[in-house]
N, CA, C and O atoms as a Maestro MAE file, in Angstrom:
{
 s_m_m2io_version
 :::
 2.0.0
}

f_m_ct {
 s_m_title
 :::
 protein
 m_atom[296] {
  # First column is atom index #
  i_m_mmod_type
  r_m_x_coord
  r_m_y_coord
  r_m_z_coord
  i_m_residue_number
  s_m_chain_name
  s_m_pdb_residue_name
  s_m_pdb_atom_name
  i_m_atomic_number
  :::
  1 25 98.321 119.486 102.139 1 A "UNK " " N  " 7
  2 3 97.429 118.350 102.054 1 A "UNK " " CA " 6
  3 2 96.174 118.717 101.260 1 A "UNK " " C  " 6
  4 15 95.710 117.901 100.464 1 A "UNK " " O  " 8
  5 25 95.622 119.878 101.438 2 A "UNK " " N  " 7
  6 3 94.904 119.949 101.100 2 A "UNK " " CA " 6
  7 2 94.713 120.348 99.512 2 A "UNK " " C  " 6
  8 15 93.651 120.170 98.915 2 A "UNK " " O  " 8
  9 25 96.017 120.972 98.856 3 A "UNK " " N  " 7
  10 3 96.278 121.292 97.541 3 A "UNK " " CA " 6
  11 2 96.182 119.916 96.560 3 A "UNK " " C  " 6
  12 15 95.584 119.573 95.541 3 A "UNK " " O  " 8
  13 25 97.368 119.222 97.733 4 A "UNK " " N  " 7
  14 3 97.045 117.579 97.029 4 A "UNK " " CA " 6
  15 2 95.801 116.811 97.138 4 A "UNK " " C  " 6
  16 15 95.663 115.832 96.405 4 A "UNK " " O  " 8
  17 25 95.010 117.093 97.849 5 A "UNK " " N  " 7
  18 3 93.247 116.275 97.950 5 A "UNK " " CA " 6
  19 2 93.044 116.824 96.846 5 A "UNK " " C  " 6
  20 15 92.818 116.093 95.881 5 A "UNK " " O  " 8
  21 25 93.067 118.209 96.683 6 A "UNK " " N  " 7
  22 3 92.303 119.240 94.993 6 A "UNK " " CA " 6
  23 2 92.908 118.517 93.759 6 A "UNK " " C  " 6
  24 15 92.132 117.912 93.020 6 A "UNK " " O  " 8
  25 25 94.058 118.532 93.519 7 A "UNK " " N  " 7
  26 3 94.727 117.726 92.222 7 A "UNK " " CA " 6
  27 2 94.304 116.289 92.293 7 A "UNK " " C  " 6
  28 15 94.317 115.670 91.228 7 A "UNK " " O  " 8
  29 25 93.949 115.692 93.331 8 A "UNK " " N  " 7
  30 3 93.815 113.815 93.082 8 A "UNK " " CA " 6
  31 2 92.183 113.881 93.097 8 A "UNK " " C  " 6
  32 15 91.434 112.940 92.837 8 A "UNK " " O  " 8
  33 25 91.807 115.198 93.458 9 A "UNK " " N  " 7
  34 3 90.050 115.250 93.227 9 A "UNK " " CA " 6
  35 2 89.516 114.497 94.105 9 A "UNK " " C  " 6
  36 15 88.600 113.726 93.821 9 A "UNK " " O  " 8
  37 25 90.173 114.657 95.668 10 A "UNK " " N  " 7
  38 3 89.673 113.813 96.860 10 A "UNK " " CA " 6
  39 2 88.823 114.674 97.253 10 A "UNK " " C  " 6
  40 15 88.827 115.685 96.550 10 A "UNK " " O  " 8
  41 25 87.776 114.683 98.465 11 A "UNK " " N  " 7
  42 3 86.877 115.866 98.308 11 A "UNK " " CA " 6
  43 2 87.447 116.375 99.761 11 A "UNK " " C  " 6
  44 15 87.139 117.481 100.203 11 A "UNK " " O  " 8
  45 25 88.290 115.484 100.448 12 A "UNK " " N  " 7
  46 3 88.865 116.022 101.951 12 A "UNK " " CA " 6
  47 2 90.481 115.949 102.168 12 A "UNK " " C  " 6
  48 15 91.067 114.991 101.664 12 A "UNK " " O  " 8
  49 25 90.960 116.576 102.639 13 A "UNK " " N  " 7
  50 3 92.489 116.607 102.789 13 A "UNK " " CA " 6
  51 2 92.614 115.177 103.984 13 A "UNK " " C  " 6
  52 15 93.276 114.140 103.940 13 A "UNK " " O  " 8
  53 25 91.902 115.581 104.723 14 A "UNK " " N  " 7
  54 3 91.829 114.078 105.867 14 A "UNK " " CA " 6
  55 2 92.257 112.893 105.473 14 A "UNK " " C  " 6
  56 15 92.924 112.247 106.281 14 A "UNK " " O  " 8
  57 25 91.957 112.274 104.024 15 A "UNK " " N  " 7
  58 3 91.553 111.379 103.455 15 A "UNK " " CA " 6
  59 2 93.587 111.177 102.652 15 A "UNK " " C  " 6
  60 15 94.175 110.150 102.312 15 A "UNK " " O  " 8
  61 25 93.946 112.288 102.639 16 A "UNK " " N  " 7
  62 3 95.413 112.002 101.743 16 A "UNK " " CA " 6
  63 2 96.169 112.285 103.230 16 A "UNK " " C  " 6
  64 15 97.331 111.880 103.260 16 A "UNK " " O  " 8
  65 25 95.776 112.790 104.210 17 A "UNK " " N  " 7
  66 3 96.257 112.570 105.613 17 A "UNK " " CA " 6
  67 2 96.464 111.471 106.161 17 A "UNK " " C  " 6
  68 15 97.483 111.257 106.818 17 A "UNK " " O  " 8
  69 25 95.589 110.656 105.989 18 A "UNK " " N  " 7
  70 3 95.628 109.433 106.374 18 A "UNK " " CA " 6
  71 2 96.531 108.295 105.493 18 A "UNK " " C  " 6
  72 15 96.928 107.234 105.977 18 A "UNK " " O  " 8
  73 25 96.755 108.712 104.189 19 A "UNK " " N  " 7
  74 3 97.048 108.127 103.322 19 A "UNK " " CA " 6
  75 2 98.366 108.057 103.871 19 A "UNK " " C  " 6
  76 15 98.906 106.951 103.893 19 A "UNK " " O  " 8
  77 25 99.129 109.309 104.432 20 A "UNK " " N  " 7
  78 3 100.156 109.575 104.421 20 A "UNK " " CA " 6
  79 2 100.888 108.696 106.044 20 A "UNK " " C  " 6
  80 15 101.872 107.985 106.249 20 A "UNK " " O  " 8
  81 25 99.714 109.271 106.945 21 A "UNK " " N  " 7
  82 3 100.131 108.602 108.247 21 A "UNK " " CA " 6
  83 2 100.399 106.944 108.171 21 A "UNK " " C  " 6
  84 15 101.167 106.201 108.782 21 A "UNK " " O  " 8
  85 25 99.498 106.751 107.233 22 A "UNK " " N  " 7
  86 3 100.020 104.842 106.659 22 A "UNK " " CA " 6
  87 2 101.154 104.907 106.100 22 A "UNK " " C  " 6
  88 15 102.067 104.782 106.916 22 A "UNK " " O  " 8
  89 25 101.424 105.024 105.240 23 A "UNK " " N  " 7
  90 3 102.740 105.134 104.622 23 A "UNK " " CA " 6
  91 2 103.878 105.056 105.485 23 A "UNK " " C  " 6
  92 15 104.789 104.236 105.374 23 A "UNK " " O  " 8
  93 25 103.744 106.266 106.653 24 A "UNK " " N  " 7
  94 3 104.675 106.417 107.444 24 A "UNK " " CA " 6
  95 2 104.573 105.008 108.428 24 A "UNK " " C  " 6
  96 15 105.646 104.544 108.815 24 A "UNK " " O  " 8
  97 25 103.794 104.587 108.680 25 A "UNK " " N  " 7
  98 3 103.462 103.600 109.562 25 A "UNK " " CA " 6
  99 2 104.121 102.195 108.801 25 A "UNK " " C  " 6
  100 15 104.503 101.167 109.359 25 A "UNK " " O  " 8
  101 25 104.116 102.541 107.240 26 A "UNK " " N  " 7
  102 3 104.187 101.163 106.649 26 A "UNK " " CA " 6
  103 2 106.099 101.333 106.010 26 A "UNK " " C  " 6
  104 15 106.684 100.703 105.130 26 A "UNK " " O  " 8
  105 25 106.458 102.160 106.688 27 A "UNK " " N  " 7
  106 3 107.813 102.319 106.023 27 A "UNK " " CA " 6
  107 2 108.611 102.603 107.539 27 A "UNK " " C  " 6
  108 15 109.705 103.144 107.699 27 A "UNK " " O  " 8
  109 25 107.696 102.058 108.570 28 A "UNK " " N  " 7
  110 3 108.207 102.157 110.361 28 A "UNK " " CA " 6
  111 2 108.857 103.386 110.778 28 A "UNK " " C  " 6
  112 15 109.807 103.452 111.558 28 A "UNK " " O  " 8
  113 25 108.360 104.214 110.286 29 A "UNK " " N  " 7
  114 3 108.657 106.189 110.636 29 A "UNK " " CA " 6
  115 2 107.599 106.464 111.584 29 A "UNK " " C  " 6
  116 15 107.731 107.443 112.318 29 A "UNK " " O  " 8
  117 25 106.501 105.692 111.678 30 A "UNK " " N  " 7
  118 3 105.561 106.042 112.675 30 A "UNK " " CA " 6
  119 2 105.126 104.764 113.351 30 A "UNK " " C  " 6
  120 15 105.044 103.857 112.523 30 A "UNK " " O  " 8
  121 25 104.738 104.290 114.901 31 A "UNK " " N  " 7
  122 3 104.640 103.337 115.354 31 A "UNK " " CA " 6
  123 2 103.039 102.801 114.363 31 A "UNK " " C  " 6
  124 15 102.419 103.347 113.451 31 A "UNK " " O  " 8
  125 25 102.886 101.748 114.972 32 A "UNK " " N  " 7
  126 3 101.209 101.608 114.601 32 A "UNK " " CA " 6
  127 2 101.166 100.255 113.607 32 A "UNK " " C  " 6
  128 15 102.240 99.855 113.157 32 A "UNK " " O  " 8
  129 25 99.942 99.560 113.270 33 A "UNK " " N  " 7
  130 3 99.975 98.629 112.288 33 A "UNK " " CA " 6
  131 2 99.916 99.038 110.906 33 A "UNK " " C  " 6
  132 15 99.290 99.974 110.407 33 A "UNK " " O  " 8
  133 25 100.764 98.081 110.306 34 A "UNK " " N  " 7
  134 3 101.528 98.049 108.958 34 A "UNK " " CA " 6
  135 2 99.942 97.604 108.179 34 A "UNK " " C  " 6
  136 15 99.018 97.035 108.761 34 A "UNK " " O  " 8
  137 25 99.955 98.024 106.791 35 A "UNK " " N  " 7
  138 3 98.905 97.851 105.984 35 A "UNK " " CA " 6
  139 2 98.868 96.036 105.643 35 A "UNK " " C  " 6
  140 15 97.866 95.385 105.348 35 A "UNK " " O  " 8
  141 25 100.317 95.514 105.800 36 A "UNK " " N  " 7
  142 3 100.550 94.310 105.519 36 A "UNK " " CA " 6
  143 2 99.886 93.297 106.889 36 A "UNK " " C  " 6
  144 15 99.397 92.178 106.732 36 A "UNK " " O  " 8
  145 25 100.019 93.993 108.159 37 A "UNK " " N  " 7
  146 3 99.926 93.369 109.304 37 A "UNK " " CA " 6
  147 2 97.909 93.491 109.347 37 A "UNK " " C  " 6
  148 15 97.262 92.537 109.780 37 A "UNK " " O  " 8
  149 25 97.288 94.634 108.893 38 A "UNK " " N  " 7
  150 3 96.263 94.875 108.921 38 A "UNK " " CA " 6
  151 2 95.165 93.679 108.012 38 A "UNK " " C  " 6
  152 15 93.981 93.398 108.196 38 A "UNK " " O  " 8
  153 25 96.285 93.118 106.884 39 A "UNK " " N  " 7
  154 3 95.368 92.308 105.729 39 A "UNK " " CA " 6
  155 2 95.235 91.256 106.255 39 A "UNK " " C  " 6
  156 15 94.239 90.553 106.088 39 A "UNK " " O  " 8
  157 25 96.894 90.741 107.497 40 A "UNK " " N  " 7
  158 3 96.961 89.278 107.880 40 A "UNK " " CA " 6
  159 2 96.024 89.386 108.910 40 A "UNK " " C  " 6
  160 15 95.745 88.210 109.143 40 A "UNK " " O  " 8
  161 25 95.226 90.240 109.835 41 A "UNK " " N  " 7
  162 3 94.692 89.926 110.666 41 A "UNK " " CA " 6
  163 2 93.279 90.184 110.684 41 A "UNK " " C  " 6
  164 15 92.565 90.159 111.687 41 A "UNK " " O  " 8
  165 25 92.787 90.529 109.046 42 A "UNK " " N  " 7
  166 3 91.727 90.559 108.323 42 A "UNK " " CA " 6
  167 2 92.057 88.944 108.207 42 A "UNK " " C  " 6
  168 15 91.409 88.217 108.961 42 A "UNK " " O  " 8
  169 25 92.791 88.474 107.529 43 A "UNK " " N  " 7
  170 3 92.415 87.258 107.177 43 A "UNK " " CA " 6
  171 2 92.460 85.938 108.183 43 A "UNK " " C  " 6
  172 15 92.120 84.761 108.069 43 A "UNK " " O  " 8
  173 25 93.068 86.761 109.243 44 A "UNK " " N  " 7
  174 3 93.036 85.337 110.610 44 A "UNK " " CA " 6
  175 2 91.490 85.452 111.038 44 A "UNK " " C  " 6
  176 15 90.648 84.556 111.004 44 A "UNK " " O  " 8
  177 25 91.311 86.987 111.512 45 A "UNK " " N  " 7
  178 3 89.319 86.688 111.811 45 A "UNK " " CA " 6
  179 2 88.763 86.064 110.732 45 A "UNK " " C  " 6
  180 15 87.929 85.203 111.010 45 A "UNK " " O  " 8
  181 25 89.040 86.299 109.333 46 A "UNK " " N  " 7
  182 3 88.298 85.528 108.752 46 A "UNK " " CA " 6
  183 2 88.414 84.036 108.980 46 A "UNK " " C  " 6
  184 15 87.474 83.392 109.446 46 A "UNK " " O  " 8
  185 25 89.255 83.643 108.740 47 A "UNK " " N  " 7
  186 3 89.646 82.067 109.416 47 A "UNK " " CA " 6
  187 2 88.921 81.629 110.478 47 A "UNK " " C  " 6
  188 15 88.254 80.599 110.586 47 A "UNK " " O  " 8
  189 25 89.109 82.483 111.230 48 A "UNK " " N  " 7
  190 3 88.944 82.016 112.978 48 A "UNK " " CA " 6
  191 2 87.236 81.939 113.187 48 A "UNK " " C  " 6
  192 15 86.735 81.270 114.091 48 A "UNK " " O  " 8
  193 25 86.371 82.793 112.131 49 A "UNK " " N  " 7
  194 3 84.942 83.010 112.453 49 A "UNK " " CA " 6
  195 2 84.875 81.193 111.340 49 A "UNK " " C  " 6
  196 15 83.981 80.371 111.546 49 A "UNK " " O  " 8
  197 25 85.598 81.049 110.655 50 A "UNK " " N  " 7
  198 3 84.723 79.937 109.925 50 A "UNK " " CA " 6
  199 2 85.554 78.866 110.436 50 A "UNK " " C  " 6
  200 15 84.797 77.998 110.002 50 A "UNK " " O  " 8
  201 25 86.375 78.265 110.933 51 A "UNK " " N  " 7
  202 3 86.787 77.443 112.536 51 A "UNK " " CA " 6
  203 2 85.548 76.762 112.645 51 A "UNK " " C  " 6
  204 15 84.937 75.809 112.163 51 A "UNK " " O  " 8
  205 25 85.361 78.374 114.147 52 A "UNK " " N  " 7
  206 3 84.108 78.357 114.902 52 A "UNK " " CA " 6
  207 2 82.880 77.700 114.493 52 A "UNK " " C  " 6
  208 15 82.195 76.918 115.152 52 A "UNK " " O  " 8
  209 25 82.683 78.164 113.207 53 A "UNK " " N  " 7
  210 3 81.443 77.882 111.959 53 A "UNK " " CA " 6
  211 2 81.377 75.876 112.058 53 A "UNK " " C  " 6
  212 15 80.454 75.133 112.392 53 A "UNK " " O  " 8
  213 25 82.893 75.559 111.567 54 A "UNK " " N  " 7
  214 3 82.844 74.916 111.576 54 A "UNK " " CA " 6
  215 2 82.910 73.745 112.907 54 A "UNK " " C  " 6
  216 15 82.765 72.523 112.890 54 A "UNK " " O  " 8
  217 25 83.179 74.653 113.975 55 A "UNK " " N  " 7
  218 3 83.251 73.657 115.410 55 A "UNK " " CA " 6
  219 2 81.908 73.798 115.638 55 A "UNK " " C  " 6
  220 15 81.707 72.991 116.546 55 A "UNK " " O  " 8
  221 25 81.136 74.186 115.445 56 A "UNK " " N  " 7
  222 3 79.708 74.334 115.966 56 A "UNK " " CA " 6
  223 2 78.815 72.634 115.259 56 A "UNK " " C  " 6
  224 15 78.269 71.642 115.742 56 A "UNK " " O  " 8
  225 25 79.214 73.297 113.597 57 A "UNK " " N  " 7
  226 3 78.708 71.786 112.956 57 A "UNK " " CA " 6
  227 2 78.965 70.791 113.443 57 A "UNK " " C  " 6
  228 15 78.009 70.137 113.861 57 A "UNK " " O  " 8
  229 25 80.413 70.204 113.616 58 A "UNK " " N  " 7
  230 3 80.652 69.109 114.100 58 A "UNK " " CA " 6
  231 2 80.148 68.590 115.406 58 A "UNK " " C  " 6
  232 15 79.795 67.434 115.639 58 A "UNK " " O  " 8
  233 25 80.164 69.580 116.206 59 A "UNK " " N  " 7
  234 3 79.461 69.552 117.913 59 A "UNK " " CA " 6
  235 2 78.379 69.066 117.158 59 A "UNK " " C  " 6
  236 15 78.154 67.866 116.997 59 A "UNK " " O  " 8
  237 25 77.587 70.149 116.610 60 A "UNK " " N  " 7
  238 3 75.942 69.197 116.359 60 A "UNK " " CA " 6
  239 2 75.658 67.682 115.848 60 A "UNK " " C  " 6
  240 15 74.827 66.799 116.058 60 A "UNK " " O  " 8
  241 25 76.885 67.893 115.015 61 A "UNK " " N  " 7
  242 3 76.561 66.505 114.211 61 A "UNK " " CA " 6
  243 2 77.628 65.560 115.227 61 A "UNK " " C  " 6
  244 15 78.168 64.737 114.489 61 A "UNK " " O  " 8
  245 25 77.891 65.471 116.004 62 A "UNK " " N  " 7
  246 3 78.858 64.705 116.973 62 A "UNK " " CA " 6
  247 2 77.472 64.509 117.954 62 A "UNK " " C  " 6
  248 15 77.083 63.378 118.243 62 A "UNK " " O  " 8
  249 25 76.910 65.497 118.341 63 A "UNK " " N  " 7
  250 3 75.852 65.443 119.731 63 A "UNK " " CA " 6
  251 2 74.539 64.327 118.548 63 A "UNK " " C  " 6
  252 15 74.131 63.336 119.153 63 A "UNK " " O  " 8
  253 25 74.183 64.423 117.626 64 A "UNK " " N  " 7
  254 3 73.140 63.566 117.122 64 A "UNK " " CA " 6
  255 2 73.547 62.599 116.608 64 A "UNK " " C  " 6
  256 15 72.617 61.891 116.221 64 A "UNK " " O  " 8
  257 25 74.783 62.087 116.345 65 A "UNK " " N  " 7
  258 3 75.158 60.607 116.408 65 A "UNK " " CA " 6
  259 2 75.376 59.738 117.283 65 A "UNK " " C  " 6
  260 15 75.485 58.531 117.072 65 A "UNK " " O  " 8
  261 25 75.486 60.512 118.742 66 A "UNK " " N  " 7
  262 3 75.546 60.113 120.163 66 A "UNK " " CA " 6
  263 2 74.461 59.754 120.630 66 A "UNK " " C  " 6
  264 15 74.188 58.813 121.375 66 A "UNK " " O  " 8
  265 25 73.625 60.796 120.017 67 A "UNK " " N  " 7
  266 3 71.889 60.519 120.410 67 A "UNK " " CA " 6
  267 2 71.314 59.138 119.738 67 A "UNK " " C  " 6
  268 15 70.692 58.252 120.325 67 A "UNK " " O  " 8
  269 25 71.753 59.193 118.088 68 A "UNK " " N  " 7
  270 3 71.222 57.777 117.388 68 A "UNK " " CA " 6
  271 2 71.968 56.550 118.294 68 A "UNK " " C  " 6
  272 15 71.455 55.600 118.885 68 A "UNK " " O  " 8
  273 25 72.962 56.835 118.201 69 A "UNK " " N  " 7
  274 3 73.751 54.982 118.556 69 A "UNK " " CA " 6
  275 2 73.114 55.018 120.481 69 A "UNK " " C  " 6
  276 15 73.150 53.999 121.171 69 A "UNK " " O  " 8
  277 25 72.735 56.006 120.870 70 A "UNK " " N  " 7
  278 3 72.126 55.700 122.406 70 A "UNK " " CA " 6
  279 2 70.272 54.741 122.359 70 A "UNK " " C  " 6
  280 15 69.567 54.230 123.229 70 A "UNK " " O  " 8
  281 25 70.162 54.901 121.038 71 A "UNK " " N  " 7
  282 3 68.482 55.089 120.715 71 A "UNK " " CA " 6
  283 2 68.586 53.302 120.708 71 A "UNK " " C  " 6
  284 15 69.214 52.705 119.834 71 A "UNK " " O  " 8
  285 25 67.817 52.565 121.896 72 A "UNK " " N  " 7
  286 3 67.786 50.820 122.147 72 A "UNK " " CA " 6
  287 2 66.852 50.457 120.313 72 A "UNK " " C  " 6
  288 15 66.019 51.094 119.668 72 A "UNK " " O  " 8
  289 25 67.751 48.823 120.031 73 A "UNK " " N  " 7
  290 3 66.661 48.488 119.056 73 A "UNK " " CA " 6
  291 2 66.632 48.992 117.730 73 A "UNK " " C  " 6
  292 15 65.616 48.933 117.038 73 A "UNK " " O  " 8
  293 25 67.735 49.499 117.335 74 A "UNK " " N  " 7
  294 3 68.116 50.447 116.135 74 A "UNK " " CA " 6
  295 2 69.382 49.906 115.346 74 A "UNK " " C  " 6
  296 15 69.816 50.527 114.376 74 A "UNK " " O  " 8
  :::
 }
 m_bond[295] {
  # First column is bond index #
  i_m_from
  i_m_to
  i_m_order
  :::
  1 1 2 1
  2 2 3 1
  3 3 4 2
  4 3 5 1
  5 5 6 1
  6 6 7 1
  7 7 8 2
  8 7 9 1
  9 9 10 1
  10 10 11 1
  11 11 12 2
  12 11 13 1
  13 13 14 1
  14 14 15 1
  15 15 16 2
  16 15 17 1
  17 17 18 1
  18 18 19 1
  19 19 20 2
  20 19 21 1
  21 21 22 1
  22 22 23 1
  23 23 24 2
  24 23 25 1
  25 25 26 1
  26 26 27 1
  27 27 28 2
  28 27 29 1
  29 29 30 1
  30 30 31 1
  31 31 32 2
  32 31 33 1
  33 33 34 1
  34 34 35 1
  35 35 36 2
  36 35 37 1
  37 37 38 1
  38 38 39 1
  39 39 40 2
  40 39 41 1
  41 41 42 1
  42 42 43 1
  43 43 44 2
  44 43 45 1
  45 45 46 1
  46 46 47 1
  47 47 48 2
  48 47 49 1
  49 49 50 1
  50 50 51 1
  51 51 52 2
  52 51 53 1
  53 53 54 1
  54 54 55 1
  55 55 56 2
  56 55 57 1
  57 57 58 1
  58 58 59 1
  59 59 60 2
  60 59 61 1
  61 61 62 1
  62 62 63 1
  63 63 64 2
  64 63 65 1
  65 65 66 1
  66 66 67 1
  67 67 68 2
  68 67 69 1
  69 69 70 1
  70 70 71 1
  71 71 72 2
  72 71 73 1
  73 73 74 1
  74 74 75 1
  75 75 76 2
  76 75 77 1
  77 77 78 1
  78 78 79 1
  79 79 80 2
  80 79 81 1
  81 81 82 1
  82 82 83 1
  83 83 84 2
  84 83 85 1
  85 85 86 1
  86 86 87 1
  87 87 88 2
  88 87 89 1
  89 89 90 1
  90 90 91 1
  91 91 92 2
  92 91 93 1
  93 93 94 1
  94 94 95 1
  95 95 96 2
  96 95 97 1
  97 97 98 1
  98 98 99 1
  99 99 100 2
  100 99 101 1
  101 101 102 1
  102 102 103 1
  103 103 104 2
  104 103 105 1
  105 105 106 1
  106 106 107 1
  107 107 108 2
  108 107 109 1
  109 109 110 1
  110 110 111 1
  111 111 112 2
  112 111 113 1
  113 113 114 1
  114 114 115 1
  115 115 116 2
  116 115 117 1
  117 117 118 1
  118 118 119 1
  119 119 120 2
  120 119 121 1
  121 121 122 1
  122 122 123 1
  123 123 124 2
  124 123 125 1
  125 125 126 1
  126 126 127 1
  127 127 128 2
  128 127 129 1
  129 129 130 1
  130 130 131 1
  131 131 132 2
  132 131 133 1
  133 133 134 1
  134 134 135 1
  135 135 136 2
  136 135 137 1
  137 137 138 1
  138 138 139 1
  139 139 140 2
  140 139 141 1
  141 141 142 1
  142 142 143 1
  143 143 144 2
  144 143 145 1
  145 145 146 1
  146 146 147 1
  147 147 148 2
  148 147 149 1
  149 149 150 1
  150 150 151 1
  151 151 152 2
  152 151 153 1
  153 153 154 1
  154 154 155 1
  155 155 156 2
  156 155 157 1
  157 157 158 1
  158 158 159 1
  159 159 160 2
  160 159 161 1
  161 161 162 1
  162 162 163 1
  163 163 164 2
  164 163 165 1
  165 165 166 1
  166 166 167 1
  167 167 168 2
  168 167 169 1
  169 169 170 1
  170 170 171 1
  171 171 172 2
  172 171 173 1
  173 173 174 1
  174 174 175 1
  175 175 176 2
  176 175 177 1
  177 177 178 1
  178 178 179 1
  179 179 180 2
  180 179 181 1
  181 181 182 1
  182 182 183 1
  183 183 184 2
  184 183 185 1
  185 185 186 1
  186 186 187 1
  187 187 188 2
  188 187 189 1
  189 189 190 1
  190 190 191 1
  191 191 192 2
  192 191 193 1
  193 193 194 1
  194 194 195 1
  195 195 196 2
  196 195 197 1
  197 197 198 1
  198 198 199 1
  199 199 200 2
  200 199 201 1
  201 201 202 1
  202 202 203 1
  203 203 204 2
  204 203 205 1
  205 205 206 1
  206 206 207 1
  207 207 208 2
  208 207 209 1
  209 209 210 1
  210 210 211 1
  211 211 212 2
  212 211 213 1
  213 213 214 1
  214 214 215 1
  215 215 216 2
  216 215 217 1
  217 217 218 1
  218 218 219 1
  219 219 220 2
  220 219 221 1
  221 221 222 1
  222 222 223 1
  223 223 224 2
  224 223 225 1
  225 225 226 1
  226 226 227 1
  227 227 228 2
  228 227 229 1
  229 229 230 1
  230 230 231 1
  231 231 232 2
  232 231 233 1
  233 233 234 1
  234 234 235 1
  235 235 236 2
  236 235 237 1
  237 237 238 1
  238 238 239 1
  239 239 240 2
  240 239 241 1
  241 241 242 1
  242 242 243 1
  243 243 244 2
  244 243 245 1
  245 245 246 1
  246 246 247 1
  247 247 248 2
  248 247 249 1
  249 249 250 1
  250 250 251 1
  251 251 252 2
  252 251 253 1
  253 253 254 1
  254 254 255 1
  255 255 256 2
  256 255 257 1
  257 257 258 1
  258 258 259 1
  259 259 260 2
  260 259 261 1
  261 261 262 1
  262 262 263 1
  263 263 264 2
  264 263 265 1
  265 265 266 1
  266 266 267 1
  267 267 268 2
  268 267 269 1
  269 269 270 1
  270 270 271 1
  271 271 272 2
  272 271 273 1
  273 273 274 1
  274 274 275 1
  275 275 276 2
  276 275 277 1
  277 277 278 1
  278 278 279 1
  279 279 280 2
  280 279 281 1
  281 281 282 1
  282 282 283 1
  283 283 284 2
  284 283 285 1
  285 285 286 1
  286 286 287 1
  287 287 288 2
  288 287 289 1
  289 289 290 1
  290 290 291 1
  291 291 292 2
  292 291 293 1
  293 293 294 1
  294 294 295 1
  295 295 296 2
  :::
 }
}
């Protein structure tokens, strides 16, 4: 590992260690999440935080149109 960090000019063997334990993980030789499973659930939190983002707006703007049409004389 560490011969191969020197030739790819990595500055730690750790770093092509890890490279490798993915691989194995992503070709199911080693249990663990797949690099593919890792992007989809990067992109569901991303989803899921702007949802939220967006359930918050609507609550607000749902709670102050409730407030106007309650307001007598308007």
């Amino acid at each position: 590992m560490a011969r191969v960090a020197e030739l790819l000019g990595i500055s730690t063997a750790e770093t092509v260690r890890k490279w490798v334990r993915q691989a194995e993980v992503d070709q199911g030789a080693r249990p663990g999440t797949t690099s593919e499973e890792s992007v989809e659930i990067k992109r569901l939190k991303r989803e899921n935080a702007e949802l939220k983002r967006a359930n918050a707006i609507l609550k607000a703007a749902s709670a102050f149109l409730a407030a106007e049409l309650d307001r007598p004389g308007q």
